[in-house]
C-alpha positions in Angstrom: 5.4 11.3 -10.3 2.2 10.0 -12.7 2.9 10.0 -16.6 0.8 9.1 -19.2 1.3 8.9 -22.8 0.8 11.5 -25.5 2.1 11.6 -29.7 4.1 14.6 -30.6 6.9 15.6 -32.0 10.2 16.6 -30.3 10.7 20.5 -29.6 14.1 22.0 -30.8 16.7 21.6 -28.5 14.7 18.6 -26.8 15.4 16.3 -29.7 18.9 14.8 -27.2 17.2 16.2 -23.5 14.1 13.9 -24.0 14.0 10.8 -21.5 11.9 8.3 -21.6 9.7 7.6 -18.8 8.5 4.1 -18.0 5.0 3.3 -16.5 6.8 2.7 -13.1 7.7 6.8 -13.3 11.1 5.9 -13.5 13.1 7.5 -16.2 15.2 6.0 -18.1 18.3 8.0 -18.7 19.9 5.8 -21.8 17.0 5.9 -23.6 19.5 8.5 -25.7 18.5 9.0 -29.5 16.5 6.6 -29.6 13.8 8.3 -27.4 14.3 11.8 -28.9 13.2 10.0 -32.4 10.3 8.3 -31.1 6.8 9.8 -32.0 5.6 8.9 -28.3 6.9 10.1 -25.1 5.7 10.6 -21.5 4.6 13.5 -19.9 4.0 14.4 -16.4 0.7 14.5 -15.6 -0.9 16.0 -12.3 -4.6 15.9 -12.3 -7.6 17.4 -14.9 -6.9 21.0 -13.8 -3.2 20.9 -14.7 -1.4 20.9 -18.1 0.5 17.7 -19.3 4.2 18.9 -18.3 7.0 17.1 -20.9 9.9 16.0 -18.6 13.5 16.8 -19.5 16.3 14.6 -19.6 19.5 16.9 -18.0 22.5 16.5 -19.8 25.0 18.3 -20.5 24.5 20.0 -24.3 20.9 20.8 -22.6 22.8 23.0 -20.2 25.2 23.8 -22.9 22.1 25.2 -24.9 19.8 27.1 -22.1 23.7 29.0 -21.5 23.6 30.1 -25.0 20.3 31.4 -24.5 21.1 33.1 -21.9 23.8 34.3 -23.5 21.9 35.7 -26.2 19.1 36.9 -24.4 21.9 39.3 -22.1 23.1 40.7 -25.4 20.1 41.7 -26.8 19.2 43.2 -23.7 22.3 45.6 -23.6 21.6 46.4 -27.1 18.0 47.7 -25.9 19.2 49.6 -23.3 22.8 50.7 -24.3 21.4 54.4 -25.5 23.8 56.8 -26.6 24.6 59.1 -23.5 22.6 62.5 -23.9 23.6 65.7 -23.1 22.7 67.3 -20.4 19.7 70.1 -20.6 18.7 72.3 -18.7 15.4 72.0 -16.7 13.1 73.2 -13.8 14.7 73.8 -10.5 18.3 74.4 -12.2 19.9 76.9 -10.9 22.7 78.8 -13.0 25.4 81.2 -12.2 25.6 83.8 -14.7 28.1 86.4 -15.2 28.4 89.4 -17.5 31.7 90.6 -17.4 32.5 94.9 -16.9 28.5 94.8 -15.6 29.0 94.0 -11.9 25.9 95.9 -11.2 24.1 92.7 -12.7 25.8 90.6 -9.7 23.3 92.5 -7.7 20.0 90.6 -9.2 21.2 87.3 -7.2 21.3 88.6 -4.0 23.7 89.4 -1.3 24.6 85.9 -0.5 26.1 85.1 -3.7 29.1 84.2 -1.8 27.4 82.5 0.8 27.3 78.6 1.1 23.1 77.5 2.3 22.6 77.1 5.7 20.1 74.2 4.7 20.3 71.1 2.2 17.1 71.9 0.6 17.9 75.7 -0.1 19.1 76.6 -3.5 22.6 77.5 -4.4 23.4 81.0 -5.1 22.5 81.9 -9.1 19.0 82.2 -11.2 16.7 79.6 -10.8 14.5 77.9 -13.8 11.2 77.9 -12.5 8.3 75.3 -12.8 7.2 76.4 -16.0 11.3 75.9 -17.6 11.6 79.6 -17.9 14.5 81.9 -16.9 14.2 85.4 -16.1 17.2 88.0 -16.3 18.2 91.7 -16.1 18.3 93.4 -19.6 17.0 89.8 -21.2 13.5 89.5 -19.4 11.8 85.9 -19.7 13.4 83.6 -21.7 12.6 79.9 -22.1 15.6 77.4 -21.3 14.0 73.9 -20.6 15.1 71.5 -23.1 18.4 73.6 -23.9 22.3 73.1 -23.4 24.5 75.4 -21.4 26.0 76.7 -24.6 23.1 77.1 -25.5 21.4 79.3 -23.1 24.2 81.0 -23.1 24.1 82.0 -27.2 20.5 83.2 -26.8 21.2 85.2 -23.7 24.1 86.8 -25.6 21.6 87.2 -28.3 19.3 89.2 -25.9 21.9 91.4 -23.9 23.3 92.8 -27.2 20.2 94.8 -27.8 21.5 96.6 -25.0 25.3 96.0 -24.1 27.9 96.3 -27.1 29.3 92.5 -27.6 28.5 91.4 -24.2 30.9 88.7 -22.7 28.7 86.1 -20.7 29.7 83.6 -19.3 26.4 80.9 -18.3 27.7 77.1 -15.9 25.6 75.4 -13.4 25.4 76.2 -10.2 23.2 73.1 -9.1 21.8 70.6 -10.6 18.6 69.9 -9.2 16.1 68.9 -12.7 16.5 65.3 -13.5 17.2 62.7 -11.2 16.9 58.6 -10.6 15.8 56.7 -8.0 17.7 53.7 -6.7 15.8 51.5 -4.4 15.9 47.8 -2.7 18.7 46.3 -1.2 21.4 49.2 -1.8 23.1 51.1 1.5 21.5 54.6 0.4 18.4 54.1 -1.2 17.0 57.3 -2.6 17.3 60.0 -4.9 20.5 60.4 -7.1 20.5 63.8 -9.0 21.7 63.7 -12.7 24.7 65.7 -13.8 26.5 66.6 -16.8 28.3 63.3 -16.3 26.5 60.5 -18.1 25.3 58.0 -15.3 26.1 54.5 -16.0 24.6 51.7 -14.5 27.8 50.7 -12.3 27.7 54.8 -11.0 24.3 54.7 -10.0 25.1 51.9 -7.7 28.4 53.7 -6.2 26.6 57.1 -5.3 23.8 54.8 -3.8 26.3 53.3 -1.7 27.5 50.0 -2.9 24.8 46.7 -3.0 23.9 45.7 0.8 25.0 42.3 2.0 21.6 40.5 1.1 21.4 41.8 -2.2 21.0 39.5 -5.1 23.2 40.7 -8.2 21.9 39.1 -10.7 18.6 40.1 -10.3 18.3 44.3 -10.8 15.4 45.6 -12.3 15.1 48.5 -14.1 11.9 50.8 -14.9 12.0 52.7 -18.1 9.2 54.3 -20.2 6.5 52.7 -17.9 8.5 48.9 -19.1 10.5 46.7 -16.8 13.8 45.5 -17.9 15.4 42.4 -15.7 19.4 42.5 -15.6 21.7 40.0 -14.8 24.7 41.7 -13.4 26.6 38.7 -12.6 25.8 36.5 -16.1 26.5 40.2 -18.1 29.7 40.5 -16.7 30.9 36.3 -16.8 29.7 36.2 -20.9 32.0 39.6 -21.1 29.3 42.0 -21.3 30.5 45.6 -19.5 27.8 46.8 -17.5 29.6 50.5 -17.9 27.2 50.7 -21.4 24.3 50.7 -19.6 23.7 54.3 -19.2 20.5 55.6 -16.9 18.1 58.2 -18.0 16.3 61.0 -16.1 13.0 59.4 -14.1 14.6 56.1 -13.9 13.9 53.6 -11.2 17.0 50.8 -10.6 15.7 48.7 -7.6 18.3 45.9 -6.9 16.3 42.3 -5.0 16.9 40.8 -2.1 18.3 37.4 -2.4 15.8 35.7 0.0 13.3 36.8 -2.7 14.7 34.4 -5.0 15.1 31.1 -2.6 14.1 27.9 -4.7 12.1 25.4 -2.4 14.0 22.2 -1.9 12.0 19.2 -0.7 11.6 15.3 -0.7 14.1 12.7 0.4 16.5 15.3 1.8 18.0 15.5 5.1 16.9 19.4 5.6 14.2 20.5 3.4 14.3 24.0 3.1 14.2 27.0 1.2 17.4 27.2 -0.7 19.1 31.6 -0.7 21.4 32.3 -3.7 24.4 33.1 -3.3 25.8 37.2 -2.8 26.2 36.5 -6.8 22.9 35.4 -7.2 23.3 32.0 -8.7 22.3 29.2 -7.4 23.2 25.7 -9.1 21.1 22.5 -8.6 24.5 20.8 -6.2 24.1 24.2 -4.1 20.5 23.3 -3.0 20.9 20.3 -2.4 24.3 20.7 -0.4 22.1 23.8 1.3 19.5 20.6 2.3 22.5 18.8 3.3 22.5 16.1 0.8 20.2 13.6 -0.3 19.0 11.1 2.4 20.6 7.8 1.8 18.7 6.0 3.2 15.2 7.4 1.9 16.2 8.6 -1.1 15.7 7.5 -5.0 18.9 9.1 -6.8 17.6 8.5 -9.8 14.6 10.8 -9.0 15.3 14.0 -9.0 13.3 16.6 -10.2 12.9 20.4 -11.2 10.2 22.0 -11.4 9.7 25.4 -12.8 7.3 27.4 -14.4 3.6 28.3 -13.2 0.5 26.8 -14.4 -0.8 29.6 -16.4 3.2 30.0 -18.1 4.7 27.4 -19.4 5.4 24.8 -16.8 9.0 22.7 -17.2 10.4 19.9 -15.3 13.5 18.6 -15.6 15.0 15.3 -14.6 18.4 14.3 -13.4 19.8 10.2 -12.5 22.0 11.2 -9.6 23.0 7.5 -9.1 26.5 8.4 -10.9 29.1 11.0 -9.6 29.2 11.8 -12.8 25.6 13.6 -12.4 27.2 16.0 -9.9 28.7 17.1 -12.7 25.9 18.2 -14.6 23.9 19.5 -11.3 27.0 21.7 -10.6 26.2 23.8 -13.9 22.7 23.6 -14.2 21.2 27.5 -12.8 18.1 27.1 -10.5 15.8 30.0 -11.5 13.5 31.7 -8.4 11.1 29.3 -6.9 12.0 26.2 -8.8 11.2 23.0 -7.1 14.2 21.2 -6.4 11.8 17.6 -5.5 13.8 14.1 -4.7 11.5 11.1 -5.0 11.8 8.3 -2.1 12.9 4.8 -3.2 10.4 1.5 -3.9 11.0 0.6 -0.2 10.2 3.4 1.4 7.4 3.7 -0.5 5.9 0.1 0.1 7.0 0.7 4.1 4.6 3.9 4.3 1.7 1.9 2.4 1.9 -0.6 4.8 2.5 2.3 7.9 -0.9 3.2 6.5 -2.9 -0.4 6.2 -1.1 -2.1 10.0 -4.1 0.2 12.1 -6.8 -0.5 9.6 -5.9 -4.4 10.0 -4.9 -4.4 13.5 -7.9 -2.7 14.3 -10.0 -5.3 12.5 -8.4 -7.9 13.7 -9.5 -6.6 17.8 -12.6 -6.0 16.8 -13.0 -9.6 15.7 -11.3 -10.8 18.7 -14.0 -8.6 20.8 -16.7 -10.6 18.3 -15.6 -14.0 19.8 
């Protein structure tokens, strides 16, 4: 990996994480204070189209501090979205059983299958419907507009209305089906589909029961709720390890919770391993640096520079990272064992000197064997 040499000052946080990288692109990993307090470091540097990339040192107060962040980040994000649970209100499509008590005649406006159960999911159930426009109409009370309202409410205005004609009518108003506001649930769930609001407050956890529970390849630390045209990312998994109950998390009507497959957020692990591949999180979504490379089945030891190993994260027009790990000690394991791989990082592990000076010369033998025939041929 090319570095070249630029003056800045050390970033907050990177003051202790900042190794210093020698010309060889090796990187020293005692460099310690010493090279967070120096005004020149090394950065990775790819070619004139890409951005100089600082390189940080993995340690373990690094770790310590991206887990706070993370930390902080998750609580802020239930504060956002840990709304008050409304009350339910009625709305279009609603239907409501109504009953005025000593006026059976009124039973009559419903129909003769009051009793009756529909011979079809789609059909209503038995009562008054609200239609389109959030209206209601009734015997005695005409139109009346009920969209936005309570039960006890609808049921103190049509009180209101039936007493111009009824001496201190007795209604009683509940509903019959709920059919106005719903959520959609989507992705990697084992019902995927519509889930109907009711006068129950729908947390987060509920949503995903009525749904049917997460599917075996879901990733559940990766749900992503729509709101208000605005996407919110939630970490199920990290919420519930920093104590954080996802039963505050309350839905609201037009929602859309879809829940990611984990192969959507492999990481790509490559380099002197014995399997490169594309490393899958785990059912809990997380993924530390030792699970990839375990996944790749180790580091090759025979190939393999443990003292180069590199993540890469970030796109090109973000902000690019890449971090650095010395793997020669056990003790590293330690530190690749908490450190979370994000989707698509780069898990990269550089080859050793020898290897590297064996493939140059892999790459010069034709060239000079070749010359030397055709010199042969010249004699």
């Amino acid at each position: 990996m090319k570095t070249s040499s630029v003056t800045s000052q050390p970033q907050v946080g990177e003051s202790a994480a900042a190794g210093v990288v020698r010309e060889d692109g090796a990187v020293n990993a005692n460099a310690g204070d010493g090279a967070a307090n120096a005004s020149t470091a090394k950065i990775a540097t790819a070619t004139d189209a890409t951005p100089d990339v600082p390189i940080t040192e993995l340690n373990l107060s690094v770790i310590k501090g991206m887990q706070d962040a993370s930390l902080a980040q998750q609580q802020q994000q239930v504060k956002l979205l840990a709304d008050a649970p409304q009350a339910y209100t009625v709305g279009a499509g609603d239907v409501l059983q109504i009953v005025v008590w000593d006026h059976p005649e009124i039973a009559a406006s419903m129909g003769t299958a009051q009793s009756q159960a529909s011979t079809r999911p789609g059909d209503p159930a038995s009562g008054f419907v609200v239609d389109q426009t959030g209206d209601l109409t009734f015997p005695y009370a005409g139109t009346m507009r009920v969209a936005g309202l309570r039960i006890e409410e609808v049921q103190k205005r049509l009180s209101g209305l039936l007493g111009k004609y009824f001496v201190k009518p007795q209604v009683t108003v509940r509903m019959a089906s709920y059919r106005a506001h719903e959520i959609y649930v989507d992705g990697e769930v084992r019902s995927p589909g519509v889930v109907a609001i009711n006068d129950v407050p729908m947390s987060l956890y509920e949503a995903i029961a009525r749904a049917g529970g997460f599917a075996d390849t879901a990733d559940q630390s990766d749900l992503i709720l729509v709101r208000g045209g605005a996407s919110h990312r939630i970490d199920l998994t990290r919420m519930i390890a920093s104590g954080l109950t996802p039963s505050r998390l309350y839905l609201k009507p037009g929602d859309l919770l879809r829940v990611v497959a984990r192969d959507e957020n492999d990481v790509y692990v490559m380099g002197e391993v014995n399997k490169p591949i594309s490393a899958i999180p785990r059912r809990t979504g997380r993924i530390t640096l030792a699970d990839a490379l375990s996944q790749a089945g180790s580091v090759n030891a025979t190939t393999a520079d443990a003292a180069q190993m590199f993540v890469i994260r970030g796109a090109l027009n973000g902000s690019p990272q890449v971090f650095h790990l010395d793997g020669r000690s056990p003790v590293a394991m330690l530190v690749a064992k908490e450190f979370d791989l994000q989707p698509k990082d780069v898990v990269y592990v550089d080859g050793n000197g020898l290897v590297r000076f064996s493939r140059v010369l892999s790459l010069l033998l034709p060239a000079i064997n070749a010359g030397m025939t055709a010199g042969l041929v010249a004699k």
